[in-house]
N, C-alpha and C positions, 0 to 999 in steps of 0.2 A: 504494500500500500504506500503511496507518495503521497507526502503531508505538504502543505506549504508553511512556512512561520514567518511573522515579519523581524527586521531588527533594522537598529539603528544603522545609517548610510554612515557613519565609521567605523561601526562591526562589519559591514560588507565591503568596507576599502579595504580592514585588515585581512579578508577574509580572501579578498582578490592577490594582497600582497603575499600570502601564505601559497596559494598556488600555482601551479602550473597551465598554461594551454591545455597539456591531457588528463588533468584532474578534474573530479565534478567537487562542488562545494561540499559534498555529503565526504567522497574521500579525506578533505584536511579537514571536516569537523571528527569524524573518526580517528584522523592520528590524532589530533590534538586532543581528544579523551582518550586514547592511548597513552601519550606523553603523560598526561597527569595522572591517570592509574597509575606507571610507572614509577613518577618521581612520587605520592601517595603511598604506595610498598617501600620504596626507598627510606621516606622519611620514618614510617610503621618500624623499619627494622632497626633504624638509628634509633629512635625510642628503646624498643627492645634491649640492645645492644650496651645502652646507656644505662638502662635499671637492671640488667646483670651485673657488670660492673661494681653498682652503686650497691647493688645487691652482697658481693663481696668485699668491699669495704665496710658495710656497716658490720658484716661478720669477723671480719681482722678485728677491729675495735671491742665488740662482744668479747671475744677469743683472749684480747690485749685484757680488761676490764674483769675477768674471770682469774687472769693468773694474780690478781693482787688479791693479797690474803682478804679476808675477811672486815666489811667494811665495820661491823658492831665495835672492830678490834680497834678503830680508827681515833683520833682525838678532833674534834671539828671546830 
């Protein structure tokens, strides 16, 4: 089924400047939510990647914080 949508005349300049002669608009609206799924899993996995990490530091610190005796033992 072919839909029509309207958009602003400089969405449709950029949309000209993003193609080629043998492209149809529908093709560079496709890569261009391509791209952003893309970089979208990209960023997803930086996150990820960053709370492992962060994940293992706060465990070193537990780990460090465990080997001091006994804090009751402590003078404050």
């Amino acid at each position: 089924m072919v839909t029509t949508i309207q958009i602003n005349e400089d969405v449709k300049k950029e949309l000209d400047r993003l193609k080629s002669p043998k492209n149809t608009y529908e093709e560079v609206i496709v890569r261009l939510i391509s791209i952003f799924e893309e970089c979208k899993r990209g960023k997803e996995g930086l996150l990820i990647e960053g709370c492992k990490e962060m994940a293992k530091e706060n465990l070193r610190i537990t780990k460090e914080f465990e080997s001091i005796e006994e804090l009751k033992n402590w003078v404050w």
